[in-house]
C-alpha positions as CSV (number, residue, x, y, z in Angstrom):
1,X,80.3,76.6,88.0
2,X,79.8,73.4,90.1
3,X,76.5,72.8,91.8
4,X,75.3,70.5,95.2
5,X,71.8,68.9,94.3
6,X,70.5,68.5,98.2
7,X,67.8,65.8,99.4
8,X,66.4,67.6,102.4
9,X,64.2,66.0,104.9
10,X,66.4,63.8,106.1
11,X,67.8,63.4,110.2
12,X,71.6,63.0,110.7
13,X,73.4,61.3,113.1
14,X,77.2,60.8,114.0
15,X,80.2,63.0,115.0
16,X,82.0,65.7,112.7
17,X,85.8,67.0,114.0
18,X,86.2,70.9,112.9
19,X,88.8,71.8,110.8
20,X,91.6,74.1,111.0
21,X,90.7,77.5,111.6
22,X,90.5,79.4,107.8
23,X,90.7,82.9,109.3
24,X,93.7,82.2,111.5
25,X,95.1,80.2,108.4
26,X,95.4,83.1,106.3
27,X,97.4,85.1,109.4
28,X,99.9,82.6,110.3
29,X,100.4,81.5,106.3
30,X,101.4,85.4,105.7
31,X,104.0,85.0,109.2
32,X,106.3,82.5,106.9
33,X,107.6,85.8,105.4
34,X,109.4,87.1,108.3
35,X,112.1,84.3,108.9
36,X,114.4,82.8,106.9
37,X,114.0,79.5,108.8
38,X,111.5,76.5,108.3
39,X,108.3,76.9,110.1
40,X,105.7,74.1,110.5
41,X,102.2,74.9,110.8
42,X,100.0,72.1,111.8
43,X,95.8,71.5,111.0
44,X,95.6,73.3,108.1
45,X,92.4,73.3,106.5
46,X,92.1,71.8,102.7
47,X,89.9,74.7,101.4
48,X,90.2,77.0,98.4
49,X,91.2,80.0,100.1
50,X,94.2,78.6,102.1
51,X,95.1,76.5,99.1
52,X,95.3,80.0,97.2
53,X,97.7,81.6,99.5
54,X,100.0,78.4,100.0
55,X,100.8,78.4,96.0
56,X,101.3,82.8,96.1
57,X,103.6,81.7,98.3
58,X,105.3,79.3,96.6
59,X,105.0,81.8,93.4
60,X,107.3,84.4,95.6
61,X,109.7,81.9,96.2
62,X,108.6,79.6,99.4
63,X,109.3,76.7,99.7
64,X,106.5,74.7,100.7
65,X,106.6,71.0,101.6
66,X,103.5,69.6,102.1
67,X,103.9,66.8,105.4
68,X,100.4,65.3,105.4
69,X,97.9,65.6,107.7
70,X,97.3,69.1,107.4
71,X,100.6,69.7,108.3
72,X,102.9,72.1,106.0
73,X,106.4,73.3,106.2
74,X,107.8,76.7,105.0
75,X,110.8,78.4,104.4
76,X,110.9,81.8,103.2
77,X,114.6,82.1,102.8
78,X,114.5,83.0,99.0
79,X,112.0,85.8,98.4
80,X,111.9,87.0,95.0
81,X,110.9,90.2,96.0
82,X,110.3,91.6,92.2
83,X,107.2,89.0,92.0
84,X,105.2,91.7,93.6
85,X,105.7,94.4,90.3
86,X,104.4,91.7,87.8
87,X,101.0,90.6,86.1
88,X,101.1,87.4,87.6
89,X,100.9,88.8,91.2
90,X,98.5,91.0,90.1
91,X,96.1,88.4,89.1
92,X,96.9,85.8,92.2
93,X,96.5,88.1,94.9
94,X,93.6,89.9,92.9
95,X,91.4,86.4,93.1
96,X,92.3,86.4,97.4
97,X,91.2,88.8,99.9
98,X,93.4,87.3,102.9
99,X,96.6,88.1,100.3
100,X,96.4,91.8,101.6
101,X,98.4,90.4,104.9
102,X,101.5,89.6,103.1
103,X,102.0,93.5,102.6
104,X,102.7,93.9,106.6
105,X,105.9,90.9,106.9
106,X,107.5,91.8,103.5
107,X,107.4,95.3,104.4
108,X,109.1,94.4,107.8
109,X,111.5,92.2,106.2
110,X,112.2,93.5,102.9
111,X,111.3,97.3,103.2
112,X,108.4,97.2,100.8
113,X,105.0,95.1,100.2
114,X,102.8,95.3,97.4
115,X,98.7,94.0,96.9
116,X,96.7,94.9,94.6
117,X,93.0,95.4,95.3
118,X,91.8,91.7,97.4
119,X,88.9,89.6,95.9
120,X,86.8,87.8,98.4
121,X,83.0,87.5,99.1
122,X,80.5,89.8,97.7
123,X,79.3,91.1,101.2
124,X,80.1,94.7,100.9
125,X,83.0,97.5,100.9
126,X,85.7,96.0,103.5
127,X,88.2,99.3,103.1
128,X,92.2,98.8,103.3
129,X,92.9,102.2,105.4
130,X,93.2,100.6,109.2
131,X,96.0,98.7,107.5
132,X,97.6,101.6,105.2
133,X,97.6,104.0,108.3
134,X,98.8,102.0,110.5
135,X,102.0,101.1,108.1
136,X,102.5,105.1,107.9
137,X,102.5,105.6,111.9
138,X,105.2,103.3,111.4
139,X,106.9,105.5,108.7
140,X,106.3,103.6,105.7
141,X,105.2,105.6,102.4
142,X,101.6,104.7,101.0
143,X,100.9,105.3,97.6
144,X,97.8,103.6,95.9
145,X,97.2,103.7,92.0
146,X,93.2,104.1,91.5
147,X,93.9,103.1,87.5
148,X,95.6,99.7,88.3
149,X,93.8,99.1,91.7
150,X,97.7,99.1,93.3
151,X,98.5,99.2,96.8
152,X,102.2,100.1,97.6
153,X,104.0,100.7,100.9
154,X,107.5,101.2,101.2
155,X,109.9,102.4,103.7
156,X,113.8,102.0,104.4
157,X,113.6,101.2,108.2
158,X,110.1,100.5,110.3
159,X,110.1,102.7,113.3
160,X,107.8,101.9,116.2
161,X,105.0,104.4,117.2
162,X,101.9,104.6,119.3
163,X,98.5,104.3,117.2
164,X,94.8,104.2,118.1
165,X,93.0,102.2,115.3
166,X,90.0,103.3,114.0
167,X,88.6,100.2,114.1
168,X,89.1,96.8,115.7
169,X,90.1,94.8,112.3
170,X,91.2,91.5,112.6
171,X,93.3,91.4,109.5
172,X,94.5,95.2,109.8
173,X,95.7,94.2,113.3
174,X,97.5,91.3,112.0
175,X,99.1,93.3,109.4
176,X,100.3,96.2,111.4
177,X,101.4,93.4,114.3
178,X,103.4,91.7,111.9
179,X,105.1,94.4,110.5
180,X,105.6,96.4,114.2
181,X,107.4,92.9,115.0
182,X,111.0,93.8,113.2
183,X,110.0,97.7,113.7
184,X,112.8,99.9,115.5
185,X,111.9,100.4,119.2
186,X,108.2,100.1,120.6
187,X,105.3,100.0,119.0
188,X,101.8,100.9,121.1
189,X,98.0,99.5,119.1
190,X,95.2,101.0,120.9
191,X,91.5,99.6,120.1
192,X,93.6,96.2,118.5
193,X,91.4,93.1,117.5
194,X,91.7,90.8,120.4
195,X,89.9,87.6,118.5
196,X,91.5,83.9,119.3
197,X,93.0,84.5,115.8
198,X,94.9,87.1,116.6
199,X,96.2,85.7,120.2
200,X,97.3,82.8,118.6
201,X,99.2,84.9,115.9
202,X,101.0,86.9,119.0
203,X,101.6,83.8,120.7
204,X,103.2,82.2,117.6
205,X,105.7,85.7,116.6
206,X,107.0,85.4,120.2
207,X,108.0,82.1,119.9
208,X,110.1,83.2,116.6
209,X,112.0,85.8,118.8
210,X,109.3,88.8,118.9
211,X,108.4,90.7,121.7
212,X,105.0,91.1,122.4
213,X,102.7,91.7,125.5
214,X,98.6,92.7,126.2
215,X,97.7,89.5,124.2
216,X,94.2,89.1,124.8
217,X,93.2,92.4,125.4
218,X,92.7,95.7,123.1
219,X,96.2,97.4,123.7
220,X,99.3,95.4,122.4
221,X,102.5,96.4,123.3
222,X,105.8,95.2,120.4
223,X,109.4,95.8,121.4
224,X,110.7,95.8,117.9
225,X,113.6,92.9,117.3
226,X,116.3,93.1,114.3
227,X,115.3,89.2,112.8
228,X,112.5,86.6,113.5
229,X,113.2,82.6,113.9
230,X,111.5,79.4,113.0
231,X,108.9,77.6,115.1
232,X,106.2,75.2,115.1
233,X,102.5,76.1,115.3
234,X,98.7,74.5,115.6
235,X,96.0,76.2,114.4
236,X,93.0,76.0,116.5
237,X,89.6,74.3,115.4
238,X,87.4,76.6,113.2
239,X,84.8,78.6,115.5
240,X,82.5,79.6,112.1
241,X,82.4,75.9,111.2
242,X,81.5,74.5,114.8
243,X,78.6,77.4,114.6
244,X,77.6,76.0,111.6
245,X,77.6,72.2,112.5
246,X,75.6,73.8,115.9
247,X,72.9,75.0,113.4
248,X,73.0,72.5,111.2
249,X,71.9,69.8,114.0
250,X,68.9,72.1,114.9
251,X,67.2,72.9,111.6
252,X,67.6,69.0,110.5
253,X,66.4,68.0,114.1
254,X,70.0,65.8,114.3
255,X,72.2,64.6,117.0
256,X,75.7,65.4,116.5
257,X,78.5,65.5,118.4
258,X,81.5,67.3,117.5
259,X,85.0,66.6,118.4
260,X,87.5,69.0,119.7
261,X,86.2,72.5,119.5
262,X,88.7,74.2,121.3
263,X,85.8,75.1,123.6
264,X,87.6,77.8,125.8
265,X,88.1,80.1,122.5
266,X,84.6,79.5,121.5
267,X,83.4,82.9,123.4
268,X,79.8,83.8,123.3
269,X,78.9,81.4,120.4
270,X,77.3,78.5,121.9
271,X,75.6,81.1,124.3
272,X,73.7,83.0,121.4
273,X,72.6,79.3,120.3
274,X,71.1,78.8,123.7
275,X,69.4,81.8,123.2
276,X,67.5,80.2,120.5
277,X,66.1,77.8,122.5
278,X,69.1,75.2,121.2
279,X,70.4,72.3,124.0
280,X,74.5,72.8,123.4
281,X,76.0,70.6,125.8
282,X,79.7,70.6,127.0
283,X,81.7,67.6,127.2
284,X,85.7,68.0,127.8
285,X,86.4,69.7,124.5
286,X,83.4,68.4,123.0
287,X,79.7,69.7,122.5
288,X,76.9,67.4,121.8
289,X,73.9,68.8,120.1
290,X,70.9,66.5,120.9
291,X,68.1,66.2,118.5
292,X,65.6,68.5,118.9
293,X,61.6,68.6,117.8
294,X,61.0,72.4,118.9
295,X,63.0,74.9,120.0
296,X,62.5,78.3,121.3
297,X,63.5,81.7,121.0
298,X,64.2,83.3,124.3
299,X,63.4,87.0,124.8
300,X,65.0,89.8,126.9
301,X,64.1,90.0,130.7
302,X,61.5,92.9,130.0
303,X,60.1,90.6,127.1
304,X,61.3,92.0,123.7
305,X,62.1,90.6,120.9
306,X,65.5,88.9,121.2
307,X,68.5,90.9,118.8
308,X,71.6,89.1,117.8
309,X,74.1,91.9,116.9
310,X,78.0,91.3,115.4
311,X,80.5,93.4,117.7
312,X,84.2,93.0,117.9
313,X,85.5,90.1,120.1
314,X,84.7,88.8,123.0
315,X,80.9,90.5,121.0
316,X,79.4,87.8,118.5
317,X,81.0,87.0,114.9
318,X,79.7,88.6,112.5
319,X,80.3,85.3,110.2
320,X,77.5,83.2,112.1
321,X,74.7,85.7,111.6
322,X,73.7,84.4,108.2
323,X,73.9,80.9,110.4
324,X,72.0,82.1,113.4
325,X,69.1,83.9,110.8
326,X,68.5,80.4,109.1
327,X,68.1,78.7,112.3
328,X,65.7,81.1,113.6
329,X,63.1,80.1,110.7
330,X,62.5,77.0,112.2
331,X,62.2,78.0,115.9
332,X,59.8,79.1,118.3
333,X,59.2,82.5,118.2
334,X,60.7,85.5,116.5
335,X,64.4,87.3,116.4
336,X,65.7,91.1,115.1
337,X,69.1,89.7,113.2
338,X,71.1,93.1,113.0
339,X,74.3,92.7,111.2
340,X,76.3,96.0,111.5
341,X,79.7,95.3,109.7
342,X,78.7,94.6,106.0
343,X,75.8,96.0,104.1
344,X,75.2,93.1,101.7
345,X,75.3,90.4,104.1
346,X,71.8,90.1,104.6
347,X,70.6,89.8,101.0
348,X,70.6,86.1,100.6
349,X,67.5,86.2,102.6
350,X,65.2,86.8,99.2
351,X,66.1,82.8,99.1
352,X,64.8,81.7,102.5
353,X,61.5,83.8,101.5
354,X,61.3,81.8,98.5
355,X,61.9,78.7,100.3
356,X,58.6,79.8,102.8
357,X,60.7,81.3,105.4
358,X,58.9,84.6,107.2
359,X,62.0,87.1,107.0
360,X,61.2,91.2,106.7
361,X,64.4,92.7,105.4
362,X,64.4,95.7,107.3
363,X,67.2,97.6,105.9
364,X,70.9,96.2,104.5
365,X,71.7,95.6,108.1
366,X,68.5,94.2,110.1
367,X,66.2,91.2,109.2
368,X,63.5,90.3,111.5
369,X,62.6,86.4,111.5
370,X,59.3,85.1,112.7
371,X,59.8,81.3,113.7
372,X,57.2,78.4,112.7
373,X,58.4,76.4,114.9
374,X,58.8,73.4,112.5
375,X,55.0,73.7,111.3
376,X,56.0,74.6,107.6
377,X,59.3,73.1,106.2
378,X,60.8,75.0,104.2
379,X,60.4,74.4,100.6
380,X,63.2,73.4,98.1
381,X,64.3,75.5,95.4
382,X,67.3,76.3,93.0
383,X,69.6,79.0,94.3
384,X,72.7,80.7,94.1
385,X,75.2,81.0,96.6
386,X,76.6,84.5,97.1
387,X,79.4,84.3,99.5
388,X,81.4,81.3,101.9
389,X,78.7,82.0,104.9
390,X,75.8,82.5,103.4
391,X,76.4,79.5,100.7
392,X,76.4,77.3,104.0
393,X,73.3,79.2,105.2
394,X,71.8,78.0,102.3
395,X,73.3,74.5,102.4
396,X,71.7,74.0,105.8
397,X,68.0,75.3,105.0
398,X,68.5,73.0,101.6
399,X,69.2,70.1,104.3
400,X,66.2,70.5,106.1
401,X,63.8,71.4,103.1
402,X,61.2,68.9,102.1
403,X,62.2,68.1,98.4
404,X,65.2,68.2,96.4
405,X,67.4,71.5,96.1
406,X,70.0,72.8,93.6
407,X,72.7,75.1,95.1
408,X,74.9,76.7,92.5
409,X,78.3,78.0,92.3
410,X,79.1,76.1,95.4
411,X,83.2,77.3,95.1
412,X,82.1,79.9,97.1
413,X,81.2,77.4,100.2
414,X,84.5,75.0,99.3
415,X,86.5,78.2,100.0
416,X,85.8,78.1,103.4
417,X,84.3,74.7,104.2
418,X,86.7,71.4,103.8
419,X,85.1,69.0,101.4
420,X,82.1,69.8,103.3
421,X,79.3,67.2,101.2
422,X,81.7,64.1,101.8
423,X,81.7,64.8,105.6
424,X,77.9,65.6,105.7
425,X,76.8,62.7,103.9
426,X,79.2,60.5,106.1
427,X,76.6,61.0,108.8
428,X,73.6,60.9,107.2
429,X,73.0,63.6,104.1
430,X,72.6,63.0,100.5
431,X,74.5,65.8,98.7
432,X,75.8,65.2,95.6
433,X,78.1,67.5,93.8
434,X,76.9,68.1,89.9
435,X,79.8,69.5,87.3
C-alpha cells in the first residue's frame, strides 16, 4: 500500500492543465463495443481506473493501440464474447465499478452482456436496478445470481420502449442509451441524466450513425439503427479535478491558473466556490485563482447559514462536496455540507477533526463546518484515504497543514487523479511518494 509523505505550509504558484475527463472516460471507453470499426478517442487521462478498463478491453478481444498523447485507438471487431462466463472476467470487472457499462453495447451488439458485482470507492450502496430495468423495458431478460454476485442480461433482439427512470443515473443512462442505440424502433428516457458526460456521449453515438435527439435536457429520444460506425472523439477537461485545483489554491493561499477548463460545461461549480468567499476569475477558457489571505462564507439573503447540497445536473456534483467541506475549514464563517446521494461519503471528516478542523457530523449525510478563517492551521497527522475524492480532500488539508503528513493507500487518489504529486510539486509542493 503506497503512501504520499506531505510538507504542508507551503504557497504554490504556476499553472496546472486538467486532464481528460475520468467519468466521461469510462462512457465513451465502453462505446468501442458497438462498432466494428477503429474509433480514436483523444485526452485520455493516465489514471488507474481508465487504465483498468482499456486492458478488459483488450482481454475481450480489442484491439488497442496506444497513439500517444492521451490518444488511443480501438477496434472492437473481434469480440470474444465467451470472456464474459470465465473467472478471469469475473475478477477484472469485479476490481472496476465503471466495467458495469459494457453490459449496455454488448447486449446491443451481441444479444447478451454480463458484470459481475462493480468494485469502486467505499462511499456507500450505489444499486444496479436503473440499469437492469431499463435493459428489460427494452426486452432483455435479467437474471442475477446472489451466490456468485452475477449480473446477466440477455435478449435476441432489443426493442425500443418508453421508460421513466427512477433516478437520474449518469452511468445507468449511459448504459440504457447505449444499448437503445441498435434497439428496434424508438426508444423514449424520461428523468435521463443530462451531465456534460452524458451529452458528449450522445454527441459522439450520433456521429457513429445513431439517432439521437433532447441532448442536454432530461427526455432523450433514440431512433434505433441496425449497426454503429467509427469516429473520432475528445473528451472534455475533468470538471472534479478543476474543482479540486479551485480548492486547492484557496486552503494553501496559492495563485494558480489553470488551463483549458472547458469553462461552458463547468455549470454551477465555480459559482458554489464564490459562495465561499473564493475570487474565481474567467479568462477565455481559463480561470485564475488569485492568492487569497481570508475568505468568506456568504450566507443566504435572509442570513442563514449557507447549504451546499448534490442534485442531479445542471444541481452541484456530488464529487466536490468532500472538496467544498475541506475548504470551508479555513474560511470565514460557517457552512451545512448536506450530501444526499451516498451515506458514507461524509465519514472522512473524523480526519479533518483530528487535524483541528471544527466539523459536527450531523448524520451520514450532513456536516456542518465552522470556519477559522486561517487562525488555526490545521495540524498534520497520518491518515488513510478512503475513497478517489475524499483521498484528494485529504491531500489538500495535508498541503496546507503546518507539519509533515502521511497519507496512506494513496491508489485510491491515483485512480482518479493523473500522477497527481509530480504535477503538484511542479508548482511548488513537496510530496513525495513512499513504497
Amino acid at each position: 500500500m503506497g503512501s504520499f509523505r506531505i510538507e504542508g505550509g507551503r504557497r504554490l504558484k504556476g499553472e496546472l492543465v486538467p486532464q481528460g475527463a475520468k467519468n466521461e472516460a469510462l462512457q465513451i471507453l465502453c462505446a468501442v463495443l458497438l462498432t466494428a470499426e477503429p474509433v480514436t478517442i483523444h485526452n485520455v487521462p493516465d489514471i488507474v481506473d481508465v487504465n483498468k478498463l482499456i486492458d478488459l478491453l483488450r482481454h475481450m478481444g480489442v484491439q488497442v493501440e496506444s497513439l500517444g498523447n492521451g490518444s488511443w485507438r480501438f477496434t472492437a471487431k473481434d469480440i470474444d464474447i465467451e470472456f464474459f462466463l470465465r473467472p478471469e472476467f469475473k475478477q477484472m470487472g469485479g476490481g472496476l465499478r465503471g466495467s458495469v457499462m459494457v453490459v449496455g453495447p454488448s447486449l446491443a451488439r451481441f444479444g447478451r452482456g454480463y458484470i459481475p458485482t462493480p468494485g469502486g470507492d467505499k462511499i456507500g450502496r450505489r444499486r444496479l436496478d436503473t440499469h437492469f430495468i431499463g435493459f428489460e423495458h427494452l426486452g432483455a431478460e435479467f437474471r442475477y445470481d446472489p451466490k456468485e454476485g452475477f449480473y446477466k442480461a440477455e435478449a435476441r433482439k432489443l426493442k425500443g420502449a418508453y421508460m421513466l427512470l427512477d433516478e437520474a443515473s449518469v452511468t445507468g443512462t449511459a448504459n440504457i442509451l447505449m444499448a437503445a442505440v441498435m434497439a428496434e424502433g424508438r426508444t423514449t428516457i424520461f428523468n435521463a441524466a443530462c451531465e456534460p458526460y452524458i451529452q458528449q456521449l450522445c454527441h459522439m453515438l450520433n456521429r457513429m450513425g445513431a439517432k439521437i435527439t433532447g441532448i442536454g435536457s432530461n427526455l432523450l429520444t433514440i431512433d434505433g439503427v441496425k449497426e454503429l460506425g467509427g469516429t473520432e472523439h475528445t473528451l472534455l477537461p475533468d470538471m472534479i479535478e478543476i474543482g479540486s485545483f479551485i480548492g486547492l489554491a484557496a486552503m494553501t493561499r496559492s495563485e494558480i491558473l489553470i488551463r483549458g477548463t472547458g469553462y461552458d460545461h463547468l455549470g454551477m461549480i465555480p459559482d458554489v466556490f464564490r459562495r465561499l468567499g473564493i475570487t474565481v476569475i474567467r479568462q477565455g477558457d481559463d480561470i485564475l485563482v488569485p492568492a487569497h489571505d481570508h475568505y468568506k462564507i456568504k450566507t443566504f439573503i435572509d442570513g442563514s447559514i449557507m447549504t451546499v447540497a448534490d442534485a442531479p445536473w445542471p444541481g452541484f456534483t456530488p464529487d466536490l462536496l468532500s472538496i467544498v467541506l475541506v475548504v470551508a475549514t479555513q474560511a470565514k464563517g460557517s457552512l451545512l455540507v448536506h450530501q444526499k446521494m451516498f451515506e458514507s461519503r461524509l465519514f472522512f471528516v473524523d480526519k479533518l477533526i483530528e487535524m483541528g478542523a471544527q466539523i459536527i457530523l450531523c448524520d451520514p449525510h450532513r456536516a456542518t463546518v465552522i470556519g477559522n478563517d486561517f487562525q488555526t492551521p490545521l495540524r498534520a497527522i497520518r491518515m488513510t484515504s478512503p475513497d478517489i475524492r475524499a483521498g484528494v480532500s485529504l491531500l489538500i488539508a495535508a498541503l496546507s497543514a503546518e507539519g509533515t503528513s502521511i497519507i496512506d493507500n494513496v491508489e485510491q487518489i491515483d485512480r482518479g487523479y493523473q500522477r497527481i504529486a509530480e504535477r503538484l510539486n511542479a508548482i511548488g509542493a513537496r510530496i513525495e511518494r513512499l513504497p
